[in-house]
N, C-alpha and C positions, 0 to 999 in steps of 0.2 A: 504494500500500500504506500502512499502518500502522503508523508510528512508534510506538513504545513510549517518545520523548521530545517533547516542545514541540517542539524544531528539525525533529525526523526527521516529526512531523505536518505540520507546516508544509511540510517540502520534499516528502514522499508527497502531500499534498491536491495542491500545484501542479504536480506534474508530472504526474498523474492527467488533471485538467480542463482541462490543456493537451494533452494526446493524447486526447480523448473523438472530437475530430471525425475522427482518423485511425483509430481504432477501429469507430466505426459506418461507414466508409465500407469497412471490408477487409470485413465479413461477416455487416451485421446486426448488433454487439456493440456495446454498450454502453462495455464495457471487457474488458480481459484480465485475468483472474487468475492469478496463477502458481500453476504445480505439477510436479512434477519427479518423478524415481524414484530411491533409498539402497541399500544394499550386499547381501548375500549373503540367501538365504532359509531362516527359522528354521524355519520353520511349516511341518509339508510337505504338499504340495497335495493335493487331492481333488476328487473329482468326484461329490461330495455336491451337491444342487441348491441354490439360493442360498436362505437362511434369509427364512420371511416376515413378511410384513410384522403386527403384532401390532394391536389396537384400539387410540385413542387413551388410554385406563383402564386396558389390562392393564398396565402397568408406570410409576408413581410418578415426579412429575419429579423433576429432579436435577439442578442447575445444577454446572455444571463451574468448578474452580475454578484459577487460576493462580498460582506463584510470585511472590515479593513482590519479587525481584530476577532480571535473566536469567540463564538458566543459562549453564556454559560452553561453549565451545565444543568443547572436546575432552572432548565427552560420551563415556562409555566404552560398551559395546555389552553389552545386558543380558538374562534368557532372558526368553523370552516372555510376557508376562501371558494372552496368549490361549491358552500351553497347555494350559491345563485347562477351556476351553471344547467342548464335546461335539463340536461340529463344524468342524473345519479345511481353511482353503482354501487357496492358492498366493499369495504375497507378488510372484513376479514375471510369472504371466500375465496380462495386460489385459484378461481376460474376468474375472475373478476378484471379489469383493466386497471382497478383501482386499489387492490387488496394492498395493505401497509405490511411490508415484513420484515421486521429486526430483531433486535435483541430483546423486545417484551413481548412481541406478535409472534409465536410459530405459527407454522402452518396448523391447518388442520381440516383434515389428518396429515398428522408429521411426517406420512410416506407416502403423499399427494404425488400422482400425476397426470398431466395432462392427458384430454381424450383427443385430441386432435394436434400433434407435433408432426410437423413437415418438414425437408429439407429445403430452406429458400433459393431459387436459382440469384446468388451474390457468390462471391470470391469466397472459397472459404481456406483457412489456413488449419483446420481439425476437420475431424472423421468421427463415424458413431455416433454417440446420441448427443456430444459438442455440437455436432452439424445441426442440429435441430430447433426449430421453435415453436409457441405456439401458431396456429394459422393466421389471428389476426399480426401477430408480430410478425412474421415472417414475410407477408403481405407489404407489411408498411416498410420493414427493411428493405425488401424488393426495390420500391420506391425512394428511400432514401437515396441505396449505395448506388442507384442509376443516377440521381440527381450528382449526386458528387461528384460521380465520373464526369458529367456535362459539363463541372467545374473544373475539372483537370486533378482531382482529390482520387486517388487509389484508395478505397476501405477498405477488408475483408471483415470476415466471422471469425473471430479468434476464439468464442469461447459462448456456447450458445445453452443447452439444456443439460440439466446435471440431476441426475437422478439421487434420491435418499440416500441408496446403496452407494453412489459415488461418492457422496458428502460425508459418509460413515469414514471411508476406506481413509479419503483427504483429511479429515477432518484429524481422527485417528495417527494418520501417519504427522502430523503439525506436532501434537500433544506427545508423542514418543522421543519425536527430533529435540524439540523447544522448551515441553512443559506448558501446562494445561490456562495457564493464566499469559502464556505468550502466544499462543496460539490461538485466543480467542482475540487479538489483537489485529489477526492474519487471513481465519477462516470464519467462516461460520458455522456453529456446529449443527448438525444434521436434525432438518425439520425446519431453520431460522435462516435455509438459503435461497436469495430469490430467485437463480438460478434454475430451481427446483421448479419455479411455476411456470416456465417456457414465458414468459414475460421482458427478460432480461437479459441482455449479449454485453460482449465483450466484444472493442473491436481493435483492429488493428491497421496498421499502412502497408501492407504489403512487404515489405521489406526488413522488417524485422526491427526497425531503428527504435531505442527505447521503449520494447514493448514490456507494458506491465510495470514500468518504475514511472516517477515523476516527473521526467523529463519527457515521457511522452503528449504531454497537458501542450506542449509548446510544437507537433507534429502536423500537419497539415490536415491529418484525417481527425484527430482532436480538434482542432481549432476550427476545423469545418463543423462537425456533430456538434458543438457549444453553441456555435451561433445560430444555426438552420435545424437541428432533430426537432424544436419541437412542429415544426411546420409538418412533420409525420407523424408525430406522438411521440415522440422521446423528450427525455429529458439526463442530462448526467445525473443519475442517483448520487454519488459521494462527492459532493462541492467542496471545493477546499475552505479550510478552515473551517466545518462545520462536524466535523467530528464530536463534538459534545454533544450533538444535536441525531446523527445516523448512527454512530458506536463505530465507523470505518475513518480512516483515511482517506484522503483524495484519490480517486481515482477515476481520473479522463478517461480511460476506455470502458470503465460501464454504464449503457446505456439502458435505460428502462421505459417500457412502452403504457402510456395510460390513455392515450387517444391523443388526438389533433385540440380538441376542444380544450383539455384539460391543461397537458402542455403547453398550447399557447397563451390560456389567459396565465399558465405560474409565468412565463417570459415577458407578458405584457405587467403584470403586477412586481417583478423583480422578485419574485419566491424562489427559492433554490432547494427546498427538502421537499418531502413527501409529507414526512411530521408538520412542517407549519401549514402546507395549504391547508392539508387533510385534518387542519385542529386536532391532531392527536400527540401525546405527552414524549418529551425524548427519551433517547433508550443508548445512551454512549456506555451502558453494560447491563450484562443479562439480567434478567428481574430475578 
């Protein structure tokens, strides 16, 4: 992950590229990104179908901007941004576009998987069930990583569906390597990955240049995704410096899909977490 200091860079890059070879050999992966599920649900669900995906023109980019200091960590729990969005989804079911998953939200059922995971025709740099998304996300990547391309922006799929069973094995091999209170710093542990709900990719430039440490934040395929994903529904999950607020480090290459609607008003209101749009409480360690 992504230090938001010199030191915390330094020690994120190397213990990154020192578990790369135990990461590719659990399941295809590159690496693991963490993601977890937070507290009670504001938003109340629906069974309205999941909002589509828009053209890359219909909606004006909008680079998402971050505090100049971290927040605290005894964030207070706020109402919704997204209630006045026309359409509303469920914050804790894992089929959801909107479901919240951290360090106080697991999934549930903690060995949730999706019913409909496709391989997206995009670049992809992993095999297996990395290659995979859910259909609406895969759909909107589709859209994205051609948009890009139209930009002169190479992306691939560095890191796409991670089953329970993967996140056990990863999860597991962190806590053997490191020790169980530094590896919750690293992974997520198995049930609290968003990974798990085909929702969430990992991307990368093709070329391998700083993938997965903090200097990929400054890559062209990052700096593209920050300013334009949410025009397809993405938004970067782990914004720097808000670590007290997701339980993660910065991390540019994961991106998480909640629809065009939702992403675009957190980019037009300047929101950067899932926690503040979605009024629900932080979660920077396990409940």
């Amino acid at each position: 992950m992504c230090h938001d200091c010199v030191a915390g860079r330094r020690t994120a890059g190397a213990s990154r590229r020192s578990f790369a070879r135990f990461l590719a050999a659990g399941a295809g992966l590159t690496v693991l990104a963490a993601c977890t599920p937070v507290a009670p649900e504001t938003v109340a669900p629906s069974s309205s179908p999941v909002p589509a995906v828009t053209s890359a023109s219909g909606v004006p980019a909008v680079e998402s901007t971050t505090a100049a200091a971290a927040p605290s960590a005894q964030v207070p729990v706020s109402p919704s941004a997204a209630a006045a969005l026309p359409r509303q989804f469920s914050l804790t079911d894992p089929a959801s576009p909107w479901v919240v998953v951290n360090k106080h939200r697991p999934l549930s059922p903690a060995d949730y998987a999706p019913a409909d995971l496709v391989r997206p025709n995009v670049n992809l740099a992993v095999s297996g069930e990395a290659a995979l998304l859910n259909s609406p996300t895969a759909a909107a990547a589709e859209t994205m990583f051609a948009a890009a391309a139209q930009d002169g922006v190479v992306m691939t799929l560095a890191s796409g569906y991670r089953s329970y069973g993967t996140q056990v094995v990863t999860y597991n091999g962190y806590v053997a390597a490191r020790g169980q209170a530094d590896a919750d710093t690293a992974s997520a542990r198995p049930g609290y990955s968003e990974h798990q709900t085909g929702w969430a990719l990992d991307i990368g430039d093709g070329g391998g240049a700083c993938g997965f440490d903090s200097c990929f934040a400054d890559q062209p395929a990052a700096v593209w995704a920050k300013a334009n994903g949410h025009r397809f529904g993405f938004v970067v999950r782990y914004p720097l410096m808000f670590h007290p607020i997701t339980g993660y480090y910065y991390e540019p290459w994961h991106l998480r899909y909640i629809g065009v609607e939702a992403a675009t008003d957190m980019a037009n209101r300047g929101i950067v977490t899932l926690e503040e749009y979605f009024g629900v409480e932080a979660a920077p360690g396990y409940a």
